[in-house]
VOGU-3710 file (C-alpha; in Angstrom, 3 decimals, decimal comma):
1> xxxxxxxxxx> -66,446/-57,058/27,181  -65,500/-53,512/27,362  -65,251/-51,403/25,078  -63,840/-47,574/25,179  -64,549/-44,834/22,161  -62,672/-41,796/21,364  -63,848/-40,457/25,455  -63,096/-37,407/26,217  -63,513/-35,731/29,824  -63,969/-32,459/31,214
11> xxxxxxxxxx> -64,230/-30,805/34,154  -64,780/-27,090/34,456  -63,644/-27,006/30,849  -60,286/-28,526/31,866  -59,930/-31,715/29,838  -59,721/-34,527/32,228  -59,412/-37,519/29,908  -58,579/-36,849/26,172  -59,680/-39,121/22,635  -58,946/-42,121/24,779
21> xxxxxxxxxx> -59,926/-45,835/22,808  -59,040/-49,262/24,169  -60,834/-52,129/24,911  -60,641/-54,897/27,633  -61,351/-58,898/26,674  -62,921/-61,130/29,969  -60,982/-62,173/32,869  -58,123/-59,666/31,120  -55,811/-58,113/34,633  -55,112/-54,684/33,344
31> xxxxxxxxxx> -53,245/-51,736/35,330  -53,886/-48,452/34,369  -50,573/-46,202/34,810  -50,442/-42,566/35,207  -48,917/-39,859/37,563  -51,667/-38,400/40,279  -53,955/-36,208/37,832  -53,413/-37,826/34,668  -57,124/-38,727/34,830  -57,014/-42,620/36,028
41> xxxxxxxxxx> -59,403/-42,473/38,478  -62,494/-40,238/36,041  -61,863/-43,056/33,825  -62,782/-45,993/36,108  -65,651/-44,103/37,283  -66,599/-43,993/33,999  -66,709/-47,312/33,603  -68,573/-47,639/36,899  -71,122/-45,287/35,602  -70,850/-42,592/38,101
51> xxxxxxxxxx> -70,073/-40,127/35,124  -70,455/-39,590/31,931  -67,964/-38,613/29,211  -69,229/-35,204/27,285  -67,714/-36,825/24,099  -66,993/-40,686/23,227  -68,789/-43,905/23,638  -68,293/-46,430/26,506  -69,483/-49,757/26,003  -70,614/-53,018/28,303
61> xxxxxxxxxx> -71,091/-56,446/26,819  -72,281/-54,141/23,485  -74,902/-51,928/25,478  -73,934/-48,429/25,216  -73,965/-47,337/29,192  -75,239/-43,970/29,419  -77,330/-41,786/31,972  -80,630/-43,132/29,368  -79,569/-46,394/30,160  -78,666/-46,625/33,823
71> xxxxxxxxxx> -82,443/-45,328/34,208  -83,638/-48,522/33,133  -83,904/-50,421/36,380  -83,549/-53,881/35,807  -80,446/-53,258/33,482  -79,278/-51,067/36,066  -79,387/-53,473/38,464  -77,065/-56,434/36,632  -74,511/-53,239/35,889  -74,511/-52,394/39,560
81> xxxxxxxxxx> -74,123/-55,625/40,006  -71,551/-56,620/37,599  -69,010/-53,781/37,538  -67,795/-52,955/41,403  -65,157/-50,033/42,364  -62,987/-50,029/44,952  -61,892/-46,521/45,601  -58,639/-45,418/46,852  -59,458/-44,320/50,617  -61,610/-46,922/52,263
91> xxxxxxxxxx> -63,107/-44,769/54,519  -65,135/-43,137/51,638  -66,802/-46,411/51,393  -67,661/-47,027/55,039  -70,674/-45,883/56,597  -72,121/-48,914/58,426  -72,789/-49,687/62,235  -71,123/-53,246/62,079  -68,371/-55,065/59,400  -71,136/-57,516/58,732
101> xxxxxxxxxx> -73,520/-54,883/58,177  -71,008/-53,038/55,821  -70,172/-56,562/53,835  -74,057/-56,950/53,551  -75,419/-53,704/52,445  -75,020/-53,854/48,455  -76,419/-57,694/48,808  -79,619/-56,130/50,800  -79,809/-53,243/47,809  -79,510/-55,820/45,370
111> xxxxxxxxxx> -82,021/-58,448/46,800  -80,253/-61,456/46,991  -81,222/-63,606/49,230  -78,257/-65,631/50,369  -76,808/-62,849/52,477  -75,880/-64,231/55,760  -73,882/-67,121/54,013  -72,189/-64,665/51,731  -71,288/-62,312/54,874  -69,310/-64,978/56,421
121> xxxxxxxxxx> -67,595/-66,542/53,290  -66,043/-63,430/52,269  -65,220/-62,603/55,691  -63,586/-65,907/56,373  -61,760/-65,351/53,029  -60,656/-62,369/54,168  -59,489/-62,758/57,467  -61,376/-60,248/59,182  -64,237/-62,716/60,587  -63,691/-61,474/63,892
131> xxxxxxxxxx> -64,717/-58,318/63,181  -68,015/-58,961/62,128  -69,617/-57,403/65,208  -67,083/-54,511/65,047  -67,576/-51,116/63,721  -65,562/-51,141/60,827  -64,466/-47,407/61,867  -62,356/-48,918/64,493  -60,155/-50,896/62,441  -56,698/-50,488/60,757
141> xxxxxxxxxx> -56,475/-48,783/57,000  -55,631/-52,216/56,033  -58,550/-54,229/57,420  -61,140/-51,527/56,054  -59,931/-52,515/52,322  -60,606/-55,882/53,544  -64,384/-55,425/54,217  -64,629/-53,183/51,451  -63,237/-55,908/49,329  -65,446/-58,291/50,977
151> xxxxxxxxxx> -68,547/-56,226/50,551  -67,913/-55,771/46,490  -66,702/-59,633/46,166  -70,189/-60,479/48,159  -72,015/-59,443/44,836  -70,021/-61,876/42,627  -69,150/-59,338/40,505  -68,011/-59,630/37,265  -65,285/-56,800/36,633  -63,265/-55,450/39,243
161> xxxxxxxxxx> -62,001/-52,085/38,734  -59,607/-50,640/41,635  -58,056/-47,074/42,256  -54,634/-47,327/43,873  -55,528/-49,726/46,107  -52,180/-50,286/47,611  -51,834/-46,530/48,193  -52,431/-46,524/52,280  -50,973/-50,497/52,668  -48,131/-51,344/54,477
171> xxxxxxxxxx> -45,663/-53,906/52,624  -47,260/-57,311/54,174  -50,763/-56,174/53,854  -49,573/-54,639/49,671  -48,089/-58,264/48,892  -51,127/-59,863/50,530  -53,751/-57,752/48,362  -51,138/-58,692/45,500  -51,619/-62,099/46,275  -54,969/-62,389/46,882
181> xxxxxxxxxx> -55,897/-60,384/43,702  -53,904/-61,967/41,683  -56,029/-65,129/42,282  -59,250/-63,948/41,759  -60,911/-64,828/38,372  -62,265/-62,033/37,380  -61,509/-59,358/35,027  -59,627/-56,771/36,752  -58,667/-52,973/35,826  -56,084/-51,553/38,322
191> xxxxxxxxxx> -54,834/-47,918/38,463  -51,409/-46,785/40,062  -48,563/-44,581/39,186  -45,985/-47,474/41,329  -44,129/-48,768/38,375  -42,175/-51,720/41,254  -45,975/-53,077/41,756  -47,052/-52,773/38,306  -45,503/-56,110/36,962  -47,377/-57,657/39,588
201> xxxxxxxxxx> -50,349/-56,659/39,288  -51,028/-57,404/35,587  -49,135/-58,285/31,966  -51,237/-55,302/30,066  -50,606/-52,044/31,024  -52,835/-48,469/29,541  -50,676/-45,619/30,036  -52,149/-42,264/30,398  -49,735/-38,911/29,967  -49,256/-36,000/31,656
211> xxxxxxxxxx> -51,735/-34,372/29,037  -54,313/-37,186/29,510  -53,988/-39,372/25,846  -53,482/-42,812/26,297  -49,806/-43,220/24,818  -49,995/-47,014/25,720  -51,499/-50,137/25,087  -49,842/-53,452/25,315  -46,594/-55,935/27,697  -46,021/-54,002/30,594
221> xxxxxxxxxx> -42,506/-55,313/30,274  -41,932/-53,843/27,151  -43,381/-50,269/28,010  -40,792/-50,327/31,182  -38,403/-50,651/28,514  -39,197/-47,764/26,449  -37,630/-44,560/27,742  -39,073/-41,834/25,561  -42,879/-43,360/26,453  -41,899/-43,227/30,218
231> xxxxxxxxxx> -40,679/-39,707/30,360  -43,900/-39,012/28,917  -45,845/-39,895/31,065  -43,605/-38,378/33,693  -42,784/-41,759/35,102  -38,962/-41,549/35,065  -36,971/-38,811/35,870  -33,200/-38,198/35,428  -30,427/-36,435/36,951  -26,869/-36,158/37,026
241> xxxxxxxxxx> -24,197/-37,385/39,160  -20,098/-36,581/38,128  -21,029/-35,318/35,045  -23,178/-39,059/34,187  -26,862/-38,845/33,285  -28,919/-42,167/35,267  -32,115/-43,119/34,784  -34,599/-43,626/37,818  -37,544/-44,635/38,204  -40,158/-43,464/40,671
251> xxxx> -40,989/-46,756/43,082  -43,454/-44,796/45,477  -44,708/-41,159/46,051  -43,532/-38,540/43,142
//
C-alpha cells in the first residue's frame, strides 16, 4: 500500500531523514519510534504530501506521489482524501467558528454530499455531540483531538497517520484514544518516543536513530528487548547506583 525508497530529507542542508526504506501492507497498525528530532514527524508529512523528499521515492497504491502528481486534481483529491494527519497540537488544526463546522470543513472541500449525517455520527462516536454549536477554541486539549479526529474520520479515510497524539492527554483521555484507535480498521502509522504506550498502540514498530536511519523494522516486543538497538536510538539510558549499572527506560518526557 505504501511504499518508502531510499528517502532522504533535508532541511537547510541538515539531513532530516536519512536512506530510509520500509514499506507498510493495508490495515497494518505501525508506531514510528524516535526521540524528539529524530525526524518522525517530516516523515509522516511526507507521506501526507506536504513535502517532498530531495532524494528517494515514496509510493501510494504504486503511484509515485510527487509535487507533478499532487497537481493532478482529481488524483489529488482521492489522496487528500485517503491519507489524513493528525498533528501533534490540535490547535494547529482548528480554525472554525463551530465543532460542527470544524468536523465538516474537509467534507465541504471534498464535495461529499452526506455531510450533516457524517457531522453527527462522528460526533456521537466521539462523545463530543454537545459541542456541536461550540467553538471548538473553548474546549479542553482533550476534546479538540476529538473533533479533529472526528473531522479526519468524517472523510472515511483510508490511512491514518498520527504525530504523538497522546502527547497533551491526560491518562483517561490517553487509554481512551488507545482504545478507540485500536478499534478502528484502518491502516494506521503512529509516531512517539513513549516506549510504556508503544506496545499498545501497534505489534510493528520503525525505529528511527538519533542520526535519522531507520535501525528498525519488525515485533515491537522484540526491539524492547534489544539493548544495543535501544541505546541507539537514545531510548534507554543507564546509570549507576552502589557501584550496579540498571537499565531504564524513558516512560514519558526525555
Amino acid at each position: 500500500m505504501i511504499k518508502i525508497q531510499n528517502i532522504t530529507f533535508k532541511y537547510d542542508n541538515s539531513e532530516i531523514l536519512k536512506d530510509i526504506s520500509f514499506e507498510v501492507r493495508e490495515k497494518e497498525k505501525i508506531v514510528l519510534l524516535g526521540i524528539n528530532g529524530s525526524g518522525k514527524s517530516t516523515l509522516l508529512k511526507i507521506i501526507n504530501g506536504l513535502i517532498f523528499p530531495q532524494k528517494g521515492k515514496y509510493f501510494y497504491k504504486n503511484e509515485e506521489i510527487n509535487e507533478k502528481k499532487l497537481k493532478e486534481r482529481e488524483f489529488a483529491r482521492k489522496f487528500r482524501k485517503e491519507i489524513v494527519l493528525l498533528f501533534q497540537n490540535p490547535d494547529t488544526m482548528i480554525f472554525n467558528p463551530t465543532v460542527y463546522d470544524e468536523i465538516a470543513f474537509g467534507l465541504r472541500q471534498l464535495g461529499i454530499s452526506d455531510i450533516d449525517d457524517r457531522v453527527r455520527y462522528w460526533a456521537n462516536k466521539l462523545g463530543i455531540y454537545k459541542y456541536l454549536d461550540k467553538s471548538p477554541f473553548e474546549l479542553s486539549g482533550g476534546e479538540k483531538q476529538k473533533v479533529c479526529l472526528a473531522s479526519l474520520l468524517a472523510v472515511e479515510p483510508e490511512v491514518m497517520l498520527l504525530d504523538e497524539p497522546t502527547a497533551n492527554l491526560d491518562p483517561r483521555t490517553t487509554g481512551w484514544l488507545i482504545d478507540f484507535l485500536y478499534e478502528l480498521d484502518l491502516t494506521t502509522i503512529i509516531t512517539t518516543h513513549n516506549l510504556g504506550l508503544a506496545l499498545e498502540l501497534g505489534e510493528r514498530g520503525l525505529v528511527l536513530s538519533e542520526d535519522h536511519y531507520l535501525i528498525y523494522d519488525g515485533d515491537i516486543k522484540e526491539f524492547m528487548k534489544d539493548i544495543e538497538k535501544l541505546k541507539k536510538a537514545n531510548l534507554v539510558h543507564f546509570h549507576k547506583h552502589n557501584n550496579r549499572e540498571d537499565k531504564h527506560y524513558h516512560i514519558h518526557d526525555f
